[in-house]
C-alpha positions as CSV (number, residue, x, y, z in Angstrom):
1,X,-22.1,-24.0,-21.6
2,X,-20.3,-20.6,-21.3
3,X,-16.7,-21.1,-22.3
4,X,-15.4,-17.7,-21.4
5,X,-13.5,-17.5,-18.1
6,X,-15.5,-16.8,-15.2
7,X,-14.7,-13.0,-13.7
8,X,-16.3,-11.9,-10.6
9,X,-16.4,-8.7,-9.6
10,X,-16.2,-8.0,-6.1
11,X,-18.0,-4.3,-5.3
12,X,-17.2,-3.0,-1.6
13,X,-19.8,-0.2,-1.1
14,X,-19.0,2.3,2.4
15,X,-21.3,5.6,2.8
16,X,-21.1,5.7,-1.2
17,X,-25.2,6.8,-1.7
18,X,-24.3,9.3,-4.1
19,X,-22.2,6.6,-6.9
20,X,-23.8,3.5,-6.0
21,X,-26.5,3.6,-9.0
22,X,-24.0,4.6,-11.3
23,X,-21.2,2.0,-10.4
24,X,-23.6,-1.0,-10.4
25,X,-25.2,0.3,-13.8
26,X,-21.6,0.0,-15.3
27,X,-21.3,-3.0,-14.2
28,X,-24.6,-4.0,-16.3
29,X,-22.9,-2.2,-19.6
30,X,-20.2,-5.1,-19.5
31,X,-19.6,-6.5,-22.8
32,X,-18.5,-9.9,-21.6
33,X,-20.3,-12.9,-20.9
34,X,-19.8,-14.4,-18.6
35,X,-19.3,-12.6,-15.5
36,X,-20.7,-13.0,-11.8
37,X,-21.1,-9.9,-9.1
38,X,-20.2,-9.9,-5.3
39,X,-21.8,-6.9,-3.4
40,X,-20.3,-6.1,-0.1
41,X,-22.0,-3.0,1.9
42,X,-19.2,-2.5,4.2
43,X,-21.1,-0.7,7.4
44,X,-22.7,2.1,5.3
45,X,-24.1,4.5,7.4
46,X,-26.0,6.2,4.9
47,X,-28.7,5.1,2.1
48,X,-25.5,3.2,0.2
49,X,-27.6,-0.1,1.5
50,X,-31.2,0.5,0.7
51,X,-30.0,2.1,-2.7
52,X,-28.4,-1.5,-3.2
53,X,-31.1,-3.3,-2.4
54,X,-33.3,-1.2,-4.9
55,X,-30.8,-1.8,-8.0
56,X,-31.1,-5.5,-7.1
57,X,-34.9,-5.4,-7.2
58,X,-34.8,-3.9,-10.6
59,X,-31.4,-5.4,-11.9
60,X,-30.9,-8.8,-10.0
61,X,-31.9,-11.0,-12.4
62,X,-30.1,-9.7,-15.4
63,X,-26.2,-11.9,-14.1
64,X,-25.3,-13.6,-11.2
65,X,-25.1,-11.4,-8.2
66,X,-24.3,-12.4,-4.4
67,X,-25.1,-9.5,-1.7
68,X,-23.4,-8.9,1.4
69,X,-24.4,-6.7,4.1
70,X,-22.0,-6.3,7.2
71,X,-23.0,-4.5,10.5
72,X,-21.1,-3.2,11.6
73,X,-18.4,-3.0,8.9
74,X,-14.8,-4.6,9.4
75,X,-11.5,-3.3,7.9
76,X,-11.3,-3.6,3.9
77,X,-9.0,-6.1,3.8
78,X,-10.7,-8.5,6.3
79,X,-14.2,-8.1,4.4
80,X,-12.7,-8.4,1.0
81,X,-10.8,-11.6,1.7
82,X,-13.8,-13.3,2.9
83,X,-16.3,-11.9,-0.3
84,X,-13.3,-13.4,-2.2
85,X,-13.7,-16.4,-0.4
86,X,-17.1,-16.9,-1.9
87,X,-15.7,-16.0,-5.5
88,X,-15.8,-18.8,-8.1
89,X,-13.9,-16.7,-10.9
90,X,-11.1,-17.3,-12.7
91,X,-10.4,-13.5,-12.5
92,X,-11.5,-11.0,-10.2
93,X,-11.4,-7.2,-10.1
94,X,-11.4,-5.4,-6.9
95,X,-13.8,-2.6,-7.7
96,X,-14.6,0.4,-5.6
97,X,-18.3,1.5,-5.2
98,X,-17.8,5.1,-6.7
99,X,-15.8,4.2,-9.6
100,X,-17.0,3.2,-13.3
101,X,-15.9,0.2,-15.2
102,X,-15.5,0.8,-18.6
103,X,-17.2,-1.6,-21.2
104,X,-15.0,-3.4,-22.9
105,X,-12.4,-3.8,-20.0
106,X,-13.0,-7.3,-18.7
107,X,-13.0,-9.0,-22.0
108,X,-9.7,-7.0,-23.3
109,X,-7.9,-7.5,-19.7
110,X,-8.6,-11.4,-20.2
111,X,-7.4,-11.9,-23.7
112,X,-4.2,-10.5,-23.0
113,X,-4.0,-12.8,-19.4
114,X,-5.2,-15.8,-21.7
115,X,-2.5,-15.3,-24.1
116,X,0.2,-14.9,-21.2
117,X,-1.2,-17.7,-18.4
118,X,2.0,-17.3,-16.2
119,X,1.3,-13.5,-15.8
120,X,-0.9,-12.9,-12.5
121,X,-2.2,-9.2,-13.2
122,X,-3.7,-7.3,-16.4
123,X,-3.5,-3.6,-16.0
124,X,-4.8,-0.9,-17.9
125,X,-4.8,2.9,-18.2
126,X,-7.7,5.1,-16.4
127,X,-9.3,8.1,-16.6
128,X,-9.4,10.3,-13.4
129,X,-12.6,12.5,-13.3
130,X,-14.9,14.8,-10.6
131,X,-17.9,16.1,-10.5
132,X,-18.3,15.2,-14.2
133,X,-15.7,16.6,-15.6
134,X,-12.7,14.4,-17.4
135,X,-9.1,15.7,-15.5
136,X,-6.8,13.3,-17.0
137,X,-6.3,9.7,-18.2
138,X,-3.6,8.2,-15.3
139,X,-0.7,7.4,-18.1
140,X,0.1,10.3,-20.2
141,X,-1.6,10.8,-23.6
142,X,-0.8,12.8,-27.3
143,X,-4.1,14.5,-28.4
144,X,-4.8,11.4,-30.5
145,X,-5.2,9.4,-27.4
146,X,-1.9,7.5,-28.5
147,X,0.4,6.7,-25.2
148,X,3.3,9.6,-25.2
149,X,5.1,6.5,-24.4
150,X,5.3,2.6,-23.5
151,X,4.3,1.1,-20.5
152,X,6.7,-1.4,-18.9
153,X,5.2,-4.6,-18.5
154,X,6.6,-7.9,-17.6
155,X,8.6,-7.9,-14.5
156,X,7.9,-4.7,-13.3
157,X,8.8,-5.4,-9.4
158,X,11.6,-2.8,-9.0
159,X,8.9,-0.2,-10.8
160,X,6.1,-0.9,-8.8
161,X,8.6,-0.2,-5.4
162,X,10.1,3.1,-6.6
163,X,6.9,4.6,-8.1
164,X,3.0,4.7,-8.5
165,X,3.6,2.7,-12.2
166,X,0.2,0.8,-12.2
167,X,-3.2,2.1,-10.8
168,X,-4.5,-0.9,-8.9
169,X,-8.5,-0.1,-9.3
170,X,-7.6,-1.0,-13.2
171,X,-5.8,-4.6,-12.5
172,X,-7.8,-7.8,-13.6
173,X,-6.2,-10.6,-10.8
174,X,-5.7,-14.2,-11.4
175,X,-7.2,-15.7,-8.5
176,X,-4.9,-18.6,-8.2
177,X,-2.0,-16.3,-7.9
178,X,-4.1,-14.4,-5.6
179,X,-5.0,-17.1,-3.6
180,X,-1.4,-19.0,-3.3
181,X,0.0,-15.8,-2.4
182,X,-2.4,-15.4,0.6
183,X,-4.6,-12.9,-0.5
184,X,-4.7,-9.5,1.4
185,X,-2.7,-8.7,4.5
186,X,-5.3,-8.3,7.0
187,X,-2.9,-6.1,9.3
188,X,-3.1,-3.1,6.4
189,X,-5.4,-0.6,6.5
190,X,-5.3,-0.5,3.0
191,X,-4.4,-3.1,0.2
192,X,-3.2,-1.9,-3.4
193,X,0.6,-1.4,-2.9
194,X,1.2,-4.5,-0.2
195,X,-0.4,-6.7,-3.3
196,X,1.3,-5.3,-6.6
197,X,4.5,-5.7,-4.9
198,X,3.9,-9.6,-3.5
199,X,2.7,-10.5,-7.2
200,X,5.3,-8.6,-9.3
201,X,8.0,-10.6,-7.1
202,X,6.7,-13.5,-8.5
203,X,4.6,-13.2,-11.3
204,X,4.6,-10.8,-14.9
205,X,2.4,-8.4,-15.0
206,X,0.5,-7.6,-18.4
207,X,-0.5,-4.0,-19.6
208,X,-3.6,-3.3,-22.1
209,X,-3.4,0.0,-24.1
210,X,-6.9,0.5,-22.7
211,X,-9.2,2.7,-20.5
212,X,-10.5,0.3,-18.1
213,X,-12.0,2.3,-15.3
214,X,-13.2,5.7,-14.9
215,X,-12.3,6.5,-11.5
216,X,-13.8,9.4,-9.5
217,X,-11.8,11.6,-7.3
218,X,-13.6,13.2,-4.7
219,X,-12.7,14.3,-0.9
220,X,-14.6,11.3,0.7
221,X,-12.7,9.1,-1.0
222,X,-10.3,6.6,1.1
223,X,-6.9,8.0,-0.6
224,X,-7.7,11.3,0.7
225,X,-6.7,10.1,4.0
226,X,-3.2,8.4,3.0
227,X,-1.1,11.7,4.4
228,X,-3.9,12.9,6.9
229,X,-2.8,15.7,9.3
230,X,-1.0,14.3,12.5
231,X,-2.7,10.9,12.6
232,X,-2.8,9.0,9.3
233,X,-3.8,5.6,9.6
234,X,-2.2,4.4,6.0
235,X,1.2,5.8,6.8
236,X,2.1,3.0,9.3
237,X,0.6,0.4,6.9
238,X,3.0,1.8,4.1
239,X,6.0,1.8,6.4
240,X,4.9,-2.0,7.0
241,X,5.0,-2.7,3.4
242,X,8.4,-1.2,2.6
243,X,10.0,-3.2,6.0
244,X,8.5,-6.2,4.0
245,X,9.7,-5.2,0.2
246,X,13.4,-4.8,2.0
247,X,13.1,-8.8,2.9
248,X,12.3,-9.5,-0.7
249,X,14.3,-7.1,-1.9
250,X,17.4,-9.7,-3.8
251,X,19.7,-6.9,-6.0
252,X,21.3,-3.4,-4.9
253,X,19.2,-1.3,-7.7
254,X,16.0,-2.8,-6.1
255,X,17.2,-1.6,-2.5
256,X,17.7,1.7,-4.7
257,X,14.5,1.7,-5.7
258,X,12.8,0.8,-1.9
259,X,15.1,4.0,-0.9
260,X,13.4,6.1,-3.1
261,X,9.9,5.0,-2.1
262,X,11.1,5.4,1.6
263,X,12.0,9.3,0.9
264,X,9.0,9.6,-0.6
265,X,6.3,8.8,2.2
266,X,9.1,10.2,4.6
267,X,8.9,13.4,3.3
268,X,5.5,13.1,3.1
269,X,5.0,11.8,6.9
270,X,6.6,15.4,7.8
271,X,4.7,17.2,6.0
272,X,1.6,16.0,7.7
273,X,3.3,16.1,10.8
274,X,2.9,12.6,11.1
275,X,5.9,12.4,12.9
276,X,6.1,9.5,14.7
277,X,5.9,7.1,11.9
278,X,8.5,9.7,9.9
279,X,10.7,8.4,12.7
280,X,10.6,4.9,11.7
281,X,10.9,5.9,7.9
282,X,13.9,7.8,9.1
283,X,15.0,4.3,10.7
284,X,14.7,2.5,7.8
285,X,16.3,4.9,5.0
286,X,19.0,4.5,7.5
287,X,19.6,0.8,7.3
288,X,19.1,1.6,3.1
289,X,22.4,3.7,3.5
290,X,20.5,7.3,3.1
291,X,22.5,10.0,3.2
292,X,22.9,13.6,1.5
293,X,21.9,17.0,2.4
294,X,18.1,16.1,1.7
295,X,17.9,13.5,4.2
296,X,20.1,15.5,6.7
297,X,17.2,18.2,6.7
298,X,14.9,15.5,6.8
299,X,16.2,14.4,10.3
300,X,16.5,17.9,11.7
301,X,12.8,18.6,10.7
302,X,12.1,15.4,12.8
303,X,14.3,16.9,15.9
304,X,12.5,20.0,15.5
305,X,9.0,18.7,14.8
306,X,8.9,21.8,12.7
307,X,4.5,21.9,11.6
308,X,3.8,22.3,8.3
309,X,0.8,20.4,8.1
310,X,-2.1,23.0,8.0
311,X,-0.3,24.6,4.8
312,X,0.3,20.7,3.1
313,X,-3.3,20.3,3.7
314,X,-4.9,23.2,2.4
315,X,-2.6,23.3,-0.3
316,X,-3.5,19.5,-0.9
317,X,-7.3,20.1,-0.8
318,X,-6.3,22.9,-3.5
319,X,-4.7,20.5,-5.8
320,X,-7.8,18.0,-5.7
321,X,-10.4,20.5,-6.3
């Protein structure tokens, strides 16, 4: 009998024909063993479903491997709650269906959760790359690939709601924690920061000095949309989040740190002319005690409804090409 902790992998594929093969191959590379993989084709549109039923003819047999097909699809957070719900590991990893997992990443991400059983989350670094080519690892590096400098771990709550600190496609989850916290919020359109900040409340989180996932950028990927022109659908579900970090919020610095988050997507909500939910980020830097030149221009680009947008975009399709 396998005494390793059970980790399952849960793979949502959408309109992903082109990184399908190579995800799923990863997964096969694992060194880890004992390991079981949930497949959820979310409403593809486009080959993503026949290529997955191919790898399973030729691969199935090789680990433990559940399929799902949904048609049509249903929003990510809704579909990945109930593929959880079929999920017998101890662990899980949430991973995308263009992205790479590295090797050796399960097995280091559970030794260090082993070794710390009240933490909820391992995290690790990443390496960002497109169309072959390595851009960056996520944390910063020296030439010997030695970090530049630590990573907080631990309780890393008021981190997590002032800054991107921890790139969610790396994190190994304890389900338990997962599960007694009530899994994903089905009313997002998207899941990463809603999670990190509901389990760093309550639970350490761990960091590995290793790369755990090679994630691909690329412009049909689901971030692209976060700061869409005029009608971002991720902007209201982040202004959601932060109403809800300022009701667990318990010290001044952390209300500091919300503040700063709030500024953030507020000043990016007006620059893609999203400006109806700028108007509710305006609302709630308010009640935060915001004040200063910067948010005063804030507030009159609101009045105004000056557009930026077409130049933020273009120069934001720049930046990831």
């Amino acid at each position: 009998m396998n005494s390793a902790p059970l980790v399952s992998i849960i793979c949502t594929v959408y309109n992903q024909e082109d990184y399908v093969n190579e995800a799923l191959d990863a997964v096969l590379e694992i060194e880890y063993p004992n390991l079981e993989l949930i497949i959820v084709d979310n409403g593809s549109t486009d080959y993503s479903g026949r290529q997955i039923k191919n790898w399973l003819e030729e691969h199935g047999g090789k680990l433990q491997v559940i399929f799902i097909s949904r048609s049509p699809g249903m929003p990510y957070c809704k579909s990945f709650n109930m593929a959880f719900e079929q999920a017998k590991g101890d662990y899980f990893i949430d991973l995308s269906g263009d992205d790479l997992i590295c090797k050796e990443h399960v097995q280091k991400s559970v030794a260090h959760l082993e070794k710390n059983p009240f933490a909820a989350v391992c995290f690790s670094d990443a390496l960002l790359f497109s169309k072959g080519k390595q851009l960056r690892t996520f944390y910063k590096r020296k030439v010997s690939g030695e970090l530049q400098s630590a990573v907080s771990e631990g309780d890393i709550y008021e981190l997590l709601v002032a800054k991107h600190h921890c790139l969610s496609v790396t994190m190994v989850i304890r389900s338990s924690a997962f599960k007694f916290e009530g899994a994903y919020d089905e009313s997002l359109a998207y899941e990463d920061f809603d999670i990190q900040v509901r389990l760093a409340r309550k639970y350490p989180f761990v960091f590995s000095d290793h790369i755990g996932i090679k994630k691909r950028i690329h412009s049909k990927a689901m971030s692209v949309d976060q700061y869409k022109r005029y009608k971002s659908v991720m902007l209201p579900s982040t202004l959601k989040v932060c109403q809800k970090i300022k009701t667990m919020n318990r010290t001044q610095k952390e209300d500091l740190a919300l503040l700063n988050r709030v500024q953030f997507e507020l000043k990016h909500a007006l620059l893609s002319a999203n400006f109806q939910v700028a108007g509710e980020f305006v609302e709630l830097a308010q009640e935060l005690g915001a004040e200063g030149l910067g948010f005063r221009l804030y507030k009159k680009w609101l009045k105004h409804h000056w557009d930026v947008s077409a130049i933020y975009s273009f120069l934001e399709q720049l930046r990831r090409n």
